[in-house]
C-alpha positions as CSV (number, residue, x, y, z in Angstrom):
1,X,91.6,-121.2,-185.2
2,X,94.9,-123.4,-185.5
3,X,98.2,-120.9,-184.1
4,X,99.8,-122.0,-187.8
5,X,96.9,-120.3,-189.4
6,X,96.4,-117.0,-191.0
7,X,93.5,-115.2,-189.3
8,X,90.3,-115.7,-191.9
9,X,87.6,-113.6,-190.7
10,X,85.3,-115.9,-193.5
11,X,86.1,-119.1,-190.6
12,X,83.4,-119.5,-188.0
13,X,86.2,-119.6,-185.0
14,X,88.5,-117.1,-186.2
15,X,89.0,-115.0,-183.4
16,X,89.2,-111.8,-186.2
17,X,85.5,-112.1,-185.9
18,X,84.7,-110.9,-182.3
19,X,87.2,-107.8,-183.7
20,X,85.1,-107.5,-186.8
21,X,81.7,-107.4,-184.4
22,X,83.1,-104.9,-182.4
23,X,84.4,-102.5,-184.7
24,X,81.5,-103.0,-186.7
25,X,78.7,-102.4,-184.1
26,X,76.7,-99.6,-184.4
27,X,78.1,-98.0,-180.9
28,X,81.8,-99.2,-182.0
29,X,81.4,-97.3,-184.8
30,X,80.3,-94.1,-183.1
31,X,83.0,-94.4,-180.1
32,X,85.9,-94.6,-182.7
33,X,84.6,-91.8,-184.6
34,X,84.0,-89.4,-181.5
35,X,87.3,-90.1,-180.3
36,X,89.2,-89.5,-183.8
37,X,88.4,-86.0,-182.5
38,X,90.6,-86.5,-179.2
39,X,90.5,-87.9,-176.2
40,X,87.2,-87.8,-174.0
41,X,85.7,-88.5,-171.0
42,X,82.5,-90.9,-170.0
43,X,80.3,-88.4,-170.3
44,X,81.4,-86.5,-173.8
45,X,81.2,-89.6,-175.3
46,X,77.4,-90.3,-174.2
47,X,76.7,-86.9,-175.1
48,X,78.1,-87.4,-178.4
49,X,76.9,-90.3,-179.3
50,X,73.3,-90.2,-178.9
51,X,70.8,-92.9,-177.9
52,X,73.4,-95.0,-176.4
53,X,73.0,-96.1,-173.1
54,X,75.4,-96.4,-170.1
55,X,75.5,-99.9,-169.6
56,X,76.3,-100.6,-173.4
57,X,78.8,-97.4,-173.8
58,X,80.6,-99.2,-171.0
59,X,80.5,-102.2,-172.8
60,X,81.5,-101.1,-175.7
61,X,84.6,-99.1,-174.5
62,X,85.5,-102.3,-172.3
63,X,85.3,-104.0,-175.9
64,X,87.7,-101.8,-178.0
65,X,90.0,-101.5,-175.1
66,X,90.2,-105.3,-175.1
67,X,91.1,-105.5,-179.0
68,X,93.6,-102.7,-178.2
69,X,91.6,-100.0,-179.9
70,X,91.0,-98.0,-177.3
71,X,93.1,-97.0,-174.2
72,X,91.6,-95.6,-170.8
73,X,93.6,-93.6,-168.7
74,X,92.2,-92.8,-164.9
75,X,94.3,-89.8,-163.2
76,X,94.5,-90.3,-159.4
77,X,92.5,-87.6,-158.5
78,X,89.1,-87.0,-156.9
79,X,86.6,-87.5,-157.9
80,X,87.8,-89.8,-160.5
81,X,89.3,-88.5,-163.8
82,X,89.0,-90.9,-166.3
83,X,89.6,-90.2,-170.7
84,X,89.3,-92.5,-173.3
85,X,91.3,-92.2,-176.7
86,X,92.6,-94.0,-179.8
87,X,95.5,-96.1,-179.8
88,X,97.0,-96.1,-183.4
89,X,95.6,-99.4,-183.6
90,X,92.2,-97.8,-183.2
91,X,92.8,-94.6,-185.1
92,X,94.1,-96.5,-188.3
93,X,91.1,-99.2,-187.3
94,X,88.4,-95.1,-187.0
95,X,89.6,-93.7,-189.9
96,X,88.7,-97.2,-191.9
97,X,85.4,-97.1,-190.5
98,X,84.8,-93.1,-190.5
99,X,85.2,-93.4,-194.1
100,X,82.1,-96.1,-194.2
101,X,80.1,-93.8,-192.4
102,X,80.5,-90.8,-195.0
103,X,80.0,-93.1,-197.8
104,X,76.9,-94.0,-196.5
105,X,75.7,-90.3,-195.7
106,X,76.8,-89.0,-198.9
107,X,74.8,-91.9,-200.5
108,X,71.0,-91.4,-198.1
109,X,69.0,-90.1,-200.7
110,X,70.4,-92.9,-203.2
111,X,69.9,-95.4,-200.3
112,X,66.3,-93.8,-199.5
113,X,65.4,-94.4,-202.7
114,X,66.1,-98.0,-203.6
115,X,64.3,-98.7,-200.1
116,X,61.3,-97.2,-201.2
């Protein structure tokens, strides 16, 4: 993308697509929704969000913490102390999503029923 262009998440280089992909993923999704309830550590967040692995919660995190989504705090103590939370970036970015997610759960049996 040209620095005298507007972002175009429609253009094949537009870096608004790597944001797109990971607030869109299945375990971006989840993350930002766990953490609209508040800060949490490594392990609340695999507990919440289940079936997700380590290696690709990590990943993930380091993801929305790169698009400034997500901001990680370790407190020097031991052992280590680390929380992840929103920034308002990420909660404005969570709430957008959140309200996907309860479209689509209000809408299963509709949903269910076309794919039958």
């Amino acid at each position: 993308m040209d620095g005298n262009l507007l972002p175009d998440v429609l253009e094949a280089n537009c870096p608004s697509r790597q944001v797109l992909k990971h607030l869109t993923s299945t375990w971006g999704v989840l993350v930002l929704i766990v953490l609209l309830g508040g800060e949490q550590r490594f392990s609340g967040l695999r507990r919440r969000v289940g079936g997700v692995s380590e290696r690709m919660l990590a990943q993930t995190l380091q993801q929305l913490e790169g698009d400034g989504m997500v901001l990680r705090v370790a407190h020097p103590v031991v052992p280590p102390h680390v929380v992840y939370s929103l920034t308002d970036l990420g909660r404005e970015a969570a709430l957008r999503v959140a309200g996907l997610t309860q479209w689509i759960e209000a809408n299963m049996a509709e949903i269910a029923a076309a794919k039958a």
